[in-house]
MARSEKOL-76578 format. One record per residue: residue in one letter; x, y negated, z of N, C-alpha, C, O in turn. Coordinates in steps of 0.2 Angstrom, whole numbers, plus 5000, padded with zeros to 4 digits. Example, Ala and Ser with C-alpha at 12.3 -4.5 7.8 and 13.67 -1.06 7.14 Angstrom:
2
A506650285039506250225039506650165039507150175042;S506450115035506850055036506450005039506749945040;
# end
This chain:
422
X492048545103492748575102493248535106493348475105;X493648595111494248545113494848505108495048525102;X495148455112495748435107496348475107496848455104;X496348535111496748575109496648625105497148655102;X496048645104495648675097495748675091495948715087;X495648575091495648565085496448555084496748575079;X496748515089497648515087497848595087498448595086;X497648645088497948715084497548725079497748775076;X497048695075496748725071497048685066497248715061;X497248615065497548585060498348595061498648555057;X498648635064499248635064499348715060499948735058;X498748745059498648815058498248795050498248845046;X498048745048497848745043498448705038498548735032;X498848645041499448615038500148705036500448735031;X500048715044500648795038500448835033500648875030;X499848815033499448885029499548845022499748885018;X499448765021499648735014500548745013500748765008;X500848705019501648725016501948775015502548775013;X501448855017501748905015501648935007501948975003;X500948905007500748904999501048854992500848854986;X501348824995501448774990502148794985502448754981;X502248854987502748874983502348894976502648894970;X501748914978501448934969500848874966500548874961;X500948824969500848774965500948754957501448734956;X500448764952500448784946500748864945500948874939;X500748904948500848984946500148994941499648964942;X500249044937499649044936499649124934500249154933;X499049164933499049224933498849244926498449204924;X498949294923498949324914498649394916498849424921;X498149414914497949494911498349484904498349424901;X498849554901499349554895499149614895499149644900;X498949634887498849704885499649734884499949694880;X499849784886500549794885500549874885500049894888;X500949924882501149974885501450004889501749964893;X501450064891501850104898502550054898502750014902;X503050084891503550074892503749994893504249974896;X503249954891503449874893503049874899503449834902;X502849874901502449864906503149894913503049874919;X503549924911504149934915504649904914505149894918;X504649884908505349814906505149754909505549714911;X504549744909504449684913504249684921504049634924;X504449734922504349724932505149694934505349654938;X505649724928506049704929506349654930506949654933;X505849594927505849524926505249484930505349424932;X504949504931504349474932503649504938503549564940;X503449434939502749494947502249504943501849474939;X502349574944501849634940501349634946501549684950;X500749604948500249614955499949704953499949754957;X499649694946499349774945499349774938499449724934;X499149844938499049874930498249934930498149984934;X498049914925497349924924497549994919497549994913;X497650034923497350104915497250094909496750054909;X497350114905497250114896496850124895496550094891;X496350204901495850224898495150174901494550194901;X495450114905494850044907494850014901494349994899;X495550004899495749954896495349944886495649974882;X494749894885494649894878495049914872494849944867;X495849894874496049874870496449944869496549954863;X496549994873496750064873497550054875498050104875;X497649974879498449974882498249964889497649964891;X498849954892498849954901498749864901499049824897;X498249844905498049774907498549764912498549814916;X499049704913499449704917499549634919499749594917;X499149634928499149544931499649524932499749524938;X500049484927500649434929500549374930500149334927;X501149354934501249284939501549274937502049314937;X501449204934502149174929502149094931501649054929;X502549064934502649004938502948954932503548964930;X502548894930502848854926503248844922503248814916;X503948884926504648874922504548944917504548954911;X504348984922504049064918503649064909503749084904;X503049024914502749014906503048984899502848994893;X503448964901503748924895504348964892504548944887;X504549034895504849074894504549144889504749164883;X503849154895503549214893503049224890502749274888;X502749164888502149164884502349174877501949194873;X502849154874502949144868503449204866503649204861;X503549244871503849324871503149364870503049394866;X502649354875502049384872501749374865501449424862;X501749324862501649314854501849334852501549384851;X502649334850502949344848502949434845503049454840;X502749454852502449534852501649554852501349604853;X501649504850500849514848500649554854500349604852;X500749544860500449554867499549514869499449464872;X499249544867498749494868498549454878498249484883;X498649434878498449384885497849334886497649294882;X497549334893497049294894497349264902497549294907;X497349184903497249164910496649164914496149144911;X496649194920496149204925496249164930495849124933;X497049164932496749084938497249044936497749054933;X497149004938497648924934497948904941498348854941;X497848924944498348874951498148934958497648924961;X498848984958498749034962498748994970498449034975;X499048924972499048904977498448894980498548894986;X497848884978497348864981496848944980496248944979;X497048984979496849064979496949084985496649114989;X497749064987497849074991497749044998497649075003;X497648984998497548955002496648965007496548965013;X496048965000495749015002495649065004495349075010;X495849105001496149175006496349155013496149195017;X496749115014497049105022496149075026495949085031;X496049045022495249015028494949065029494649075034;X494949115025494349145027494649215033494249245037;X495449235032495749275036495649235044495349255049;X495749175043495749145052495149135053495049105058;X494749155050493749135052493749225056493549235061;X493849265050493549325053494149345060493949375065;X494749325059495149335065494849305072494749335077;X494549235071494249195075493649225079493649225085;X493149265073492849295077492849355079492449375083;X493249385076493649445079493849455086493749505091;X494049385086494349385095493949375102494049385108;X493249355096492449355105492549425106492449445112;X492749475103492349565104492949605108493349605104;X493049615111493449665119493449705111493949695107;X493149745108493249825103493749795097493649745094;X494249835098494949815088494549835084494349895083;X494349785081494249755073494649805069495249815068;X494049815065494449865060494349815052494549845047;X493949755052493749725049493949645049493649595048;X494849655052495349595048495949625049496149685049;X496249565047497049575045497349555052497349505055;X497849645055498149625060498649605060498749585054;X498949595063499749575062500249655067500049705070;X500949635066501049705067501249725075501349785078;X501449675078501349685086500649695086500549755089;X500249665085499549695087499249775086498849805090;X499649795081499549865079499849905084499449935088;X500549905083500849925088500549935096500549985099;X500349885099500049885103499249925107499149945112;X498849915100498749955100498850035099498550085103;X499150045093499450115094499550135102499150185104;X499950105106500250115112499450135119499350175122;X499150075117498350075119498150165118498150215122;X497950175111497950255112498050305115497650345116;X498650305116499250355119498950355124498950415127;X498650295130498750275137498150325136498150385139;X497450305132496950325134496550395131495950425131;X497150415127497150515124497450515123497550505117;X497850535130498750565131498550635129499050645125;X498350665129498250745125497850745119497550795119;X497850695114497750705107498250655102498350665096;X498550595106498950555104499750545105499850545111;X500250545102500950525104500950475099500650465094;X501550425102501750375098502450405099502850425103;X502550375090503250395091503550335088503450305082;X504050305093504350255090505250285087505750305089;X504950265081505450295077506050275074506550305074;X505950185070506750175073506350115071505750105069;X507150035071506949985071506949965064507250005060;X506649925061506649875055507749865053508349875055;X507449825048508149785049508049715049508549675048;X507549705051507549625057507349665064506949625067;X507449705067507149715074506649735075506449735080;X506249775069505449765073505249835074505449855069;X505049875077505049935077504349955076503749925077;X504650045071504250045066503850115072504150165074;X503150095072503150165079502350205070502050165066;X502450275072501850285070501650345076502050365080;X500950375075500450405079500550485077500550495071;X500750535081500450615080499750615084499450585088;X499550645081498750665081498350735083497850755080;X498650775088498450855088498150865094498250815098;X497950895096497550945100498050995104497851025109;X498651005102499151055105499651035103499951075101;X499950975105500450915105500850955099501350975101;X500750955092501151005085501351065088501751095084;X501251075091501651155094501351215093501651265095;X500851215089500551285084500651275079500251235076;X501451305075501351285069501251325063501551335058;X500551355066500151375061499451335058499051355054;X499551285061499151215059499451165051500051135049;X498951165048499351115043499451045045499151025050;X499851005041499950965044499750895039499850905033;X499550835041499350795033499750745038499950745044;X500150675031500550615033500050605030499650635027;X500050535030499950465028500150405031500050395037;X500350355025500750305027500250255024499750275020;X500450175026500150135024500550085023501150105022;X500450025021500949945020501749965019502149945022;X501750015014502550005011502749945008503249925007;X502149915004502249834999501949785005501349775006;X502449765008502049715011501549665010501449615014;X501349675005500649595002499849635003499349615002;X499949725004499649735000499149755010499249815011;X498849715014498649705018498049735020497849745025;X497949755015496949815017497349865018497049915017;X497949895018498049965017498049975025497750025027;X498349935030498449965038497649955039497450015038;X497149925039496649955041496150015039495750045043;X496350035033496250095031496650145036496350185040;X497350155037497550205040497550195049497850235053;X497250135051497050135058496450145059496350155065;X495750155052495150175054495350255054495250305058;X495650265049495950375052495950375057495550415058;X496150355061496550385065495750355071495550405074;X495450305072494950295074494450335073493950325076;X494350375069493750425065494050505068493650545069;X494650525070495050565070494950585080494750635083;X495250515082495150495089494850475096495050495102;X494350425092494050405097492950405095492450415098;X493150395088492350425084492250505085491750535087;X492850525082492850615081492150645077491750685080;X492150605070491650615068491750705066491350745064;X492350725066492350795064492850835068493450825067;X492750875073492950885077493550945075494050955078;X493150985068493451035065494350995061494951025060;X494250925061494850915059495350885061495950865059;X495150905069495750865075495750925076496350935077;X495350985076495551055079496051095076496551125079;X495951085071496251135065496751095060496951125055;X496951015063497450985059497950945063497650905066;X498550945063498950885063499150855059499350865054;X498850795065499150725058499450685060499450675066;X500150655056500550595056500250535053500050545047;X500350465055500050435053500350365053500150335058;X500850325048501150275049500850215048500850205042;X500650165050499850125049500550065045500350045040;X501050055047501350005043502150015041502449995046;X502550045036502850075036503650015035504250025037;X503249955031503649895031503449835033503249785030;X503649835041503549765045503849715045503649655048;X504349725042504949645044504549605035504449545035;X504349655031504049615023503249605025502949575021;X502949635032502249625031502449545035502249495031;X502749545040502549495043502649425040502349375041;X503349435035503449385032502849365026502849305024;X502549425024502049375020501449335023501149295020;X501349355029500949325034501149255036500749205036;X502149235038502149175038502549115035502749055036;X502749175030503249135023502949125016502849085012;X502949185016502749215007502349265006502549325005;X501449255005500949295000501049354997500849414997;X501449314994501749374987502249414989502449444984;X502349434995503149454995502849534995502249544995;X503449564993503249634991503849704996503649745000;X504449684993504849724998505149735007504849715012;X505449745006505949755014506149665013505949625009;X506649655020506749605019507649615019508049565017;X507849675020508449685021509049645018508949605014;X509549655019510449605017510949645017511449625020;X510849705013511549745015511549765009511949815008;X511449745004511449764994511949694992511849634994;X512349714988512549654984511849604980511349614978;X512149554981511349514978511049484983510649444981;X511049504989510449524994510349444995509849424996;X511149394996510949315000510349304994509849294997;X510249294989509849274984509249304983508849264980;X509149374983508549404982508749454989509249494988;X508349454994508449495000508049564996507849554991;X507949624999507249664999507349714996507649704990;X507049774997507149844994506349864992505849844995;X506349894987505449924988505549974988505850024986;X505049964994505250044997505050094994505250144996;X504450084988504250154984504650144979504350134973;X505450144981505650144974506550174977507050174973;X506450194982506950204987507050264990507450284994;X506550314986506650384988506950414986507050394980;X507450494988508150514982507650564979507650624980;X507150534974506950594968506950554961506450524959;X507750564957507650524951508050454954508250414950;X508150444958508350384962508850344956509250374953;X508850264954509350254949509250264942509550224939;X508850314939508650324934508150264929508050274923;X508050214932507550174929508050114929508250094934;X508050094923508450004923508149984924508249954930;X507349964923507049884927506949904935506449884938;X507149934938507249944945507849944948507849974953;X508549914947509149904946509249834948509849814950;X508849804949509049724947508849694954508249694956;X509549674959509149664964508549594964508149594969;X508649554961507949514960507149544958506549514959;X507249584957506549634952506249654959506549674964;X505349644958505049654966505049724964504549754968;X505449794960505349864959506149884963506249944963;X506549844965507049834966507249904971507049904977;X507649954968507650024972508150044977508250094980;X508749984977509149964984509950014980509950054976;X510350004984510950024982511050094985511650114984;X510550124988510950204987510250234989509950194993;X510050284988509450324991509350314998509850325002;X508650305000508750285010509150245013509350245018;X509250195007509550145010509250105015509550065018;X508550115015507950075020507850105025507750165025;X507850075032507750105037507050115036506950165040;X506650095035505850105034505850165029505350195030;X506250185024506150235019506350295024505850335024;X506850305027506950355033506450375037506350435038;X506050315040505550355044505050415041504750465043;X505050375034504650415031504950485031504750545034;X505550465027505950525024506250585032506750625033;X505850575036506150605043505550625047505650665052;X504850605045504350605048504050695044503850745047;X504050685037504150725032504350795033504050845033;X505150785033505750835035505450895038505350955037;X505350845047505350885051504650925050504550965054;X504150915047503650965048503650985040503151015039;X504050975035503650985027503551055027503251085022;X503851115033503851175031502851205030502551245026;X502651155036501751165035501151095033500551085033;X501851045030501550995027500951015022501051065019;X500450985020499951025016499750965010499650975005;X499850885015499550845010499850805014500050805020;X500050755007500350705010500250625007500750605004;X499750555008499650515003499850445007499650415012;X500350415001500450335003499750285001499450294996;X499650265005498950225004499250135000499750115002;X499050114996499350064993498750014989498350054988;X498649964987498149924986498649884978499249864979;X498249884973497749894971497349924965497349894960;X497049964965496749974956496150044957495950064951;X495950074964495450124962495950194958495750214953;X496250214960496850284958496950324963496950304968;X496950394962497350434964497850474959497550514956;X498550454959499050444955499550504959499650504965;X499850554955500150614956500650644951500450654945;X501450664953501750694952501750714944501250744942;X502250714941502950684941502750584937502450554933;X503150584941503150504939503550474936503450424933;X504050514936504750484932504750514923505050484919;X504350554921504450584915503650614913503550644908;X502950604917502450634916502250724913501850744909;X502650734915502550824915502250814921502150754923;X502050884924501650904929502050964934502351004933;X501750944940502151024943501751074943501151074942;X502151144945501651184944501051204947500651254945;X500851154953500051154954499751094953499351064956;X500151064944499551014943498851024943498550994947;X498451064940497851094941497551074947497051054947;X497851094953497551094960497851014962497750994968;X498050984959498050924961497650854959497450804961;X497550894952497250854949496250874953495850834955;X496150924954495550944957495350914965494850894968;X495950914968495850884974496050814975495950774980;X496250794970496150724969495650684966495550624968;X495150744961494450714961494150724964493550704962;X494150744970493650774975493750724980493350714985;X494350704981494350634986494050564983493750514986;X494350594977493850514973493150504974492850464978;X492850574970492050564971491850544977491450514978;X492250574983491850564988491850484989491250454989;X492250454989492450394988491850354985491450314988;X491850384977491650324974490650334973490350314968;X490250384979489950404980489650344986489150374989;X489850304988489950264994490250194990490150144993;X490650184984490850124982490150094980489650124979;X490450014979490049964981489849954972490349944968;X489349964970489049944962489549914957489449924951;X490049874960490349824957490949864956491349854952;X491049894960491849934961491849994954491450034953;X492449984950492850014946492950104949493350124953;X492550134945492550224947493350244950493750184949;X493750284953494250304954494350334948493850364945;X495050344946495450344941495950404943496350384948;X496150464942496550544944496650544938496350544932;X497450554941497950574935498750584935498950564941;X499150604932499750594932500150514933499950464929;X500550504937500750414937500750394931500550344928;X501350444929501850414920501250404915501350374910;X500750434916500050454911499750404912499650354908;X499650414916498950314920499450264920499150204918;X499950254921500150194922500850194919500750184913;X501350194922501850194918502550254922502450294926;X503150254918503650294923503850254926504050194925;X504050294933504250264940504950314942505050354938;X505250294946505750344947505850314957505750264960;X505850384961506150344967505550354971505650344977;X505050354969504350364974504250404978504650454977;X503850404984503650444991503350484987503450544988;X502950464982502450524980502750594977502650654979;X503250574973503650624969504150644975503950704976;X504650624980504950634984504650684988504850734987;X504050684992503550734995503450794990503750844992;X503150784984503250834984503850874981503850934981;X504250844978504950914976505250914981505750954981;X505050894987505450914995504750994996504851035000;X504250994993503851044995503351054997503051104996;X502851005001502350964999501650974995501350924994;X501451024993500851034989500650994985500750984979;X500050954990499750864989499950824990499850794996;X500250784986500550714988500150684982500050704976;X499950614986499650564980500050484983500250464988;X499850454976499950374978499050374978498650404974;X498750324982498050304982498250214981498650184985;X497850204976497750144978497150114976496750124971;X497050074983496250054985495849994980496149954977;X495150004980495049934977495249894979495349874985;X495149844970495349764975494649724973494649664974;X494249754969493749714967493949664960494349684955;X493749604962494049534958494549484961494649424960;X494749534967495249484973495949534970496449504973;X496049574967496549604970496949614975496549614980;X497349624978497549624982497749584988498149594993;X497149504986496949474994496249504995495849474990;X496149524997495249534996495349525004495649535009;X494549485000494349435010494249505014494249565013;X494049465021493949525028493349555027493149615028;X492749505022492249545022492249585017491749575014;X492649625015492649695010492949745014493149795011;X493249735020493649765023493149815026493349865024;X492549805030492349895033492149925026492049985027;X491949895020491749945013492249975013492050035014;X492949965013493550005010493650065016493550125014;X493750045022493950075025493350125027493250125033;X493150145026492450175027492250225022491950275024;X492450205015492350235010492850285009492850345009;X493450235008494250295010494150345015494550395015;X493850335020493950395026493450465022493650525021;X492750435020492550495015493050535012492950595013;X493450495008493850525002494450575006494550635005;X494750545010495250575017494950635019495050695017;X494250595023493950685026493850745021493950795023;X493750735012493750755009494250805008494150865007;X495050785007495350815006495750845013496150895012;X495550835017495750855025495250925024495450985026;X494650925023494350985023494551035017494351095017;X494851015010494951065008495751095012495751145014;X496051065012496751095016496351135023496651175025;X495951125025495751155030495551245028495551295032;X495251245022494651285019495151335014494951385011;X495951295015496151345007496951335009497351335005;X497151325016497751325018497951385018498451405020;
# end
């Protein structure tokens, strides 16, 4: 090994600790809690995920909170108090994480012998883009990129049309799918850039490039992805500064920034709170592309699913008050039909898929892409969220082609009923 090797690989393992050392004693809590607390405390605290009631022993939502030091000495004695029952699972998230970082620059490492884009690491979002761009070069008549606008640090947010007749039969349905709106949550852009690789250049089903357009935004929040790459793990929103509050707590969550119900939730109010839904609807330039990508085609939009990491769900409408719209029936049906396919392909170890209403499964939400799609018109819309195993949402590169391979199942699945019943 050369000495320049090794002097990038120890200057690459030294940031990987000073970027981690902020959760130095953090430590992580499963709490059995309810819907309605399980929403009082996002407001206060990092809620990583929440486990369904009907997983859950105890018959409440299992709920992974990160509570750092000064936290615990706060929060522990509020969950007594409520006779919240809790268990520690990791005692020092800094070395969880720091783990996670060796094994991302191993598979990157060898990632980089092979000329073919790895669908099995974590890219960064010039490389995405880039490739995006690569596409377009190489099927100029099945591909556009569409660069749609900048971040608010600069970065621009491009995503891919995918048709056979540049959209211009619109009597073609049309399917979205987005990816990395919470920035941490990193397996989601390899999932929606094997789409479009199955869709593209595999064309494992030819019926569904023929007979569909697809929009397809592989990372919807850049300026939060990249900073969890080289500041902070944990980070969840935008990184934006135009909210009061923002010098101290930067950052909007973009699934909580959509105008359906928008504002209706106190623990999403607070701009500290990682639910935090920004000072006025589409306040986010990254909420916009969504909300414009949508727009212009919702008159034949047919399906529409944010991909997000983690818990095994496909979660659907209404999320703010758990009623149903009037084709829950058929949402609920085709949301098990993506599942199964899914978890007909999941790995032994993996937790069945979970379909249901959000507020039902999980808690109420207000401000979501999910509900936002569909009361703009919409049919299918879901939140999907991927497994995460026993990693949650670091899960190493090597579970990355299980996910993305098993999700394209569950996709192709529901791309052929819109096909079959459009």
């Amino acid at each position: 090994m050369t000495r320049l090797v090794v002097c990038v690989l120890i200057l690459a393992v030294s940031l990987a600790q000073g970027r981690h050392e902020k959760y130095e004693g953090h430590q992580l809590f499963r709490v059995a809690i309810t819907s309605e607390e399980l929403g009082k405390l996002e407001a206060h605290l990092d809620i990583l995920s929440a486990t369904p009631a009907t997983r859950s022993a105890s018959g409440k939502i299992e709920a992974l909170v990160r509570l750092s030091p000064a936290e615990k000495q706060q929060w522990l004695p509020y969950f007594n108090q409520r006779n919240m029952a809790y268990t520690k699972i990791i005692d020092n998230l800094a070395d969880i994480l720091r783990d996670e970082e060796a094994k991302v620059q191993r598979a990157r490492s060898a990632a980089s012998r092979s000329s073919r884009f790895s669908f099995e690491v974590y890219h960064r979002h010039q490389e995405i883009n880039d490739y995006l761009d690569s596409l377009a070069k190489r099927y100029p008549n099945l591909v556009t990129v569409i660069n749609a606008a900048l971040s608010f640090e600069g970065r621009q947010i491009k995503y891919v049309r995918i048709s056979t007749s540049r959209f211009e039969n619109l009597r073609k349905p049309v399917i979205i799918i987005d990816a990395a709106a919470h920035a941490r949550e990193w397996v989601t852009p390899p999932v929606a850039l094997y789409i479009i690789n199955q869709l593209v250049v595999d064309i494992v089903d030819s019926n569904l490039l023929e007979y569909i357009d697809w929009i397809i935004i592989p990372v919807v929040n850049p300026d939060g992805y990249e900073y969890s790459f080289d500041e902070d793990r944990m980070w969840r929103k935008t990184r934006s500064k135009a909210h009061p509050g923002s010098d101290e707590c930067p950052g909007v969550d973009v699934n909580r920034n959509f105008d359906h119900h928008w504002g209706t939730r106190p623990d999403s109010a607070n701009p500290c709170a990682i639910v935090f839904e920004g000072p006025r609807p589409f306040s986010e330039a990254e909420t916009r592309v969504v909300r414009d990508a949508v727009l212009q085609h919702v008159d034949r939009t047919a399906l529409y699913i944010s991909i997000h990491s983690y818990g095994n769900m496909f979660l659907y409408a209404w999320g703010n008050n758990g009623t149903l719209p009037d084709n829950g029936l058929i949402l609920n049906l085709v949301g098990v039909h993506m599942a199964e396919a899914i978890d007909k392909l999941a790995l032994d170890k993996a937790k069945r898929y979970v379909v249901g209403n959000a507020a039902h499964v999980l808690a109420k939400t207000s401000g979501t892409s999910r509900d936002w799609t569909r009361a703009v018109g919409i049919p299918l819309t879901y939140t999907l969220e991927l497994p995460g195993y026993e990693y949650g949402f670091l899960v190493p590169p090597e579970y990355v082609w299980q996910i993305v391979t098993e999700t394209w199942a569950g996709i192709a699945a529901g791309a052929n009923y819109v096909l079959y019943n459009w």
